[in-house]
PATI-349854 format. One record per residue: x, y, z of N, C-alpha, C, O, CB in turn. Coordinates in steps of 0.1 Angstrom, whole numbers, plus 5000, padded with zeros to 4 digits. Atoms other than C-alpha are relative to their C-alpha. Glycine has a CB too. Example, Ala and Ser with C-alpha at 12.3 -4.5 7.8 and 13.67 -1.06 7.14 Angstrom:
500949885000512349555078500950125000501950125007499050005012 499149895000513749895071499250115008499750225009500450054986 
//
This chain:
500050145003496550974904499249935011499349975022501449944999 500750064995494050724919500449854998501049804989498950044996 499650164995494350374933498249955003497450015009501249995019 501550044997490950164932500549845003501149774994498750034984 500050134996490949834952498649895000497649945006500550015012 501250054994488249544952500649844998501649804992498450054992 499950134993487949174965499049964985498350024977499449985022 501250135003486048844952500949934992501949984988498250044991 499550075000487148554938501250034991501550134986499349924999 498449985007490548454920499150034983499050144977501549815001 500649985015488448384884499250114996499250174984499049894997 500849905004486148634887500850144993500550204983499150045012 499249894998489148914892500949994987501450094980500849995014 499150045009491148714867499350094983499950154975499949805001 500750005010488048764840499950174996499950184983498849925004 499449884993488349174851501050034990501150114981500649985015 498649975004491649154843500350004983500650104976501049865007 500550015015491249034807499250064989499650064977499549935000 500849915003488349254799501150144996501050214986498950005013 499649845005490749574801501550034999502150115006499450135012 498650065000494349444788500550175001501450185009500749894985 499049824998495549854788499850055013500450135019499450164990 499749894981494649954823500649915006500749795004498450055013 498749974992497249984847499349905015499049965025500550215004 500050144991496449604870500449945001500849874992499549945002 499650134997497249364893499649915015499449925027501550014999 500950114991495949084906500749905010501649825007499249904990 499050104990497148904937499049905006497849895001500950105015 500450064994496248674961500349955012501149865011499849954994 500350094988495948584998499349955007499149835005500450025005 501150074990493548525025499149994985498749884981499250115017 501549955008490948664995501250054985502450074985498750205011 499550025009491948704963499850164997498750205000499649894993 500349854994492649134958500550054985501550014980501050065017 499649915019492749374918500050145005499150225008498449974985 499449804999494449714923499750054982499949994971502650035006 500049925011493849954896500250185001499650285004498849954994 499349864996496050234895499950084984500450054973501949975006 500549935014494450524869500450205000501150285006498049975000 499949805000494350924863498149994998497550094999501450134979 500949965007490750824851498849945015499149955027500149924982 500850074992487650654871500349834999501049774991498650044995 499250144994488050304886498749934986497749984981499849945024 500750105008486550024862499049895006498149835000501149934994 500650074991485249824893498650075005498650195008501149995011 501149944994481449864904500050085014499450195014499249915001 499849954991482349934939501249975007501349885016499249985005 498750014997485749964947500550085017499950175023500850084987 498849944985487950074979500750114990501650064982501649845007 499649904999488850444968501250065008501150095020499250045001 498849944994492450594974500250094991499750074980501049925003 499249885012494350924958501749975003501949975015499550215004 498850034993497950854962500950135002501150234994500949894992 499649894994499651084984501650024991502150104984500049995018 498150025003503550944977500249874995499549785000501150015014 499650115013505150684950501050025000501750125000499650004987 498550025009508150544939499549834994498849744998501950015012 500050125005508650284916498749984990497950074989500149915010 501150025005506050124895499549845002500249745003500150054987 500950134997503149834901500849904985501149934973497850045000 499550135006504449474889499349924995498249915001500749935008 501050174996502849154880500649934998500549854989498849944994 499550114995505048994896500550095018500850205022501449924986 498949984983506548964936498950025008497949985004501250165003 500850064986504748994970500050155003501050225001500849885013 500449934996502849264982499750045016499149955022499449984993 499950024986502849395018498850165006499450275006502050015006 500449904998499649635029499950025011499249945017499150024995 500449964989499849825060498950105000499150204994501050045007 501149924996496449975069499850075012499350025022499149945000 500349924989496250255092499250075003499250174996500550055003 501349894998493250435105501050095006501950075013498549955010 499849864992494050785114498550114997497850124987501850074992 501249894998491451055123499750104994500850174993500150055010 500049865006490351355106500750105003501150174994499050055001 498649894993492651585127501449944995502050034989500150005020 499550045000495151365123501049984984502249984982499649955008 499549985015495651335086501150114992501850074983498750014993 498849925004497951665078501249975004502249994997499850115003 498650094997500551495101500249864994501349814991500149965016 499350125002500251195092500850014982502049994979498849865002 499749935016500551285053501550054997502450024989499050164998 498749905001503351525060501149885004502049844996499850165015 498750104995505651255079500349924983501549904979499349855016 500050095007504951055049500450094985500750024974498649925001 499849935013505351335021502150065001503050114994498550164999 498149915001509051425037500349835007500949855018500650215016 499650095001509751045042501549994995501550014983499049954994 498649985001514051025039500049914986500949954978501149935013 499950125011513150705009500549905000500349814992500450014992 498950145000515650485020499449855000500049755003501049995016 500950185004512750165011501150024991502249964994498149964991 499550045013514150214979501349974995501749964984499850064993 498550025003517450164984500349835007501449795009501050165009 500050094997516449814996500149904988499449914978499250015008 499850115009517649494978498549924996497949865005501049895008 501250075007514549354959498350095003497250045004500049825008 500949904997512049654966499650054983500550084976500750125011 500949935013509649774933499250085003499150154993499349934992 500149895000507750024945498949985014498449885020499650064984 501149944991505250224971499150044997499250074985500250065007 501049945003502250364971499350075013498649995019499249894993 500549974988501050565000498550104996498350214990501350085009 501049945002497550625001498650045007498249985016499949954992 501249954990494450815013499349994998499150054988499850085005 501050095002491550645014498650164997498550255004499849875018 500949925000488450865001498849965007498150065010499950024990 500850074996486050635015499649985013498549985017500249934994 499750044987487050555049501450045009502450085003500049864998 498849924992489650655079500949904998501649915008499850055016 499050054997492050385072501050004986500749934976499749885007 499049975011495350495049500649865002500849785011501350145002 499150125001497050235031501350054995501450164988499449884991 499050005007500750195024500049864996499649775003501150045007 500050105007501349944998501649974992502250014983498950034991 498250065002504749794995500149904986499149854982500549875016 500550105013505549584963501649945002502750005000499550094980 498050045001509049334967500149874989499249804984500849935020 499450125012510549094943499049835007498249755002502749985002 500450114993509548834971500250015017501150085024500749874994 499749984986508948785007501550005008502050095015499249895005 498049974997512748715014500350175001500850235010501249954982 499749855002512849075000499250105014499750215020499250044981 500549904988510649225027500149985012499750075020498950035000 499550024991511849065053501450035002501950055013499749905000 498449955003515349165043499750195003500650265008500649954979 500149854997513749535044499750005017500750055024498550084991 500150004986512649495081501250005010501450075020499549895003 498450024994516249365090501550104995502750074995500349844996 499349935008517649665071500650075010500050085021499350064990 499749844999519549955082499650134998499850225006500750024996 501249925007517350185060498849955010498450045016499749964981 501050004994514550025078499950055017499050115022499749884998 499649904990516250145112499850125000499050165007501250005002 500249865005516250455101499450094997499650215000500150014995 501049965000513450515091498749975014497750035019499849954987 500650004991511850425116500449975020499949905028499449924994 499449994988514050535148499750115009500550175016501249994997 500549884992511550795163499049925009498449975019499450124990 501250115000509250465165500350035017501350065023500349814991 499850014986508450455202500550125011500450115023500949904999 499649934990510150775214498650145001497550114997501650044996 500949895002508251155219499650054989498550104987500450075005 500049975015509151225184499249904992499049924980501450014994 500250115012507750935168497950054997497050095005500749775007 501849975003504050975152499849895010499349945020499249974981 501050064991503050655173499850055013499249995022500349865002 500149924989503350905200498850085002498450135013501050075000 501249945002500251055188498649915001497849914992500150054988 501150124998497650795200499050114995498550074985499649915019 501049945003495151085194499249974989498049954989500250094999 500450005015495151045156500349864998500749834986501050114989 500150125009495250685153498749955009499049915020501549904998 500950104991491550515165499749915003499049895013499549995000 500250134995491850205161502049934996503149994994498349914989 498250074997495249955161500049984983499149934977500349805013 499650065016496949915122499749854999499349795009501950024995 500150075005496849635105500849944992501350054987499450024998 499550055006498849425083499149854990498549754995501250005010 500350085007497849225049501049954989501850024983499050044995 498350005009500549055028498749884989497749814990502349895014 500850125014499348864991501449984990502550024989498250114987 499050045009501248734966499550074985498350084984500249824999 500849975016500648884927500349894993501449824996500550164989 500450085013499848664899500150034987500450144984498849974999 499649945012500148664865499150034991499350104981500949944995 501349955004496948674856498750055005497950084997499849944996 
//
């Protein structure tokens, strides 16, 4: 399964959107206005942002708030990082207002995205302040934890949060 992302305005993305009512899209909006299209086939976009998805749960909405962490990691570094993320415990999903993940590896470029999908920002802020989110992430910071591996990450993550639309 493949994930194809691309930018430009809200109308243009909107008009996109319309064009191909059966494929599997959704259109959000923050800083830039942003159309995922999640396929088995080739992306519909001229030049898209290329991903394969490693790990999923749930399924894409159009509706609730979207949260992308972008991480570069290195060519060496990709079988760990993968692996942490393919034996992941799951406990997102056991979070109040959570619809799904998408963890993916960029064909294009060194930076993986995870792509969070929640009912609403409340909702992902409620995952942060979780117990599950403890949890998952209680290696953070020590010897064990992947950010222990500065090697395989080259540059600093990132964070993009958008809202989806309904059209």
């Amino acid at each position: 399964m493949k994930l194809y992302m691309t930018t430009g305005t809200h109308e243009f993305l909107s008009k996109i959107l319309k064009q191909h009512p059966d494929e599997k899209m959704v259109l959000m909006q923050g800083s830039d206005a942003l159309l995922v299209h999640e396929t088995d086939g080739d992306s519909i976009f001229e030049s898209p942002r290329r991903y394969e998805i490693v790990d999923q749960s749930g399924s894409l909405a159009k509706r609730g708030y979207a949260v992308f962490n972008n991480i570069p990691v290195t060519d060496e570094g990709r079988p760990l990082f993968e692996y942490r993320f393919k034996n992941r415990a799951g406990l997102i999903e056991e979070v109040p207002g959570f619809i799904a993940i998408r963890v993916l590896r960029p064909l294009d470029s060194d930076t993986y995205v995870i792509m969070t999908l929640w009912e609403d920002r409340k909702s992902f802020l409620g995952w942060q302040e979780s117990k599950q989110y403890q949890k998952a992430h209680e290696k953070r910071g020590t010897e064990e934890g992947i950010d222990a591996k500065k090697d395989i990450f080259p540059r600093a993550s990132y964070v993009t949060e958008y809202g989806v639309t309904e059209d």
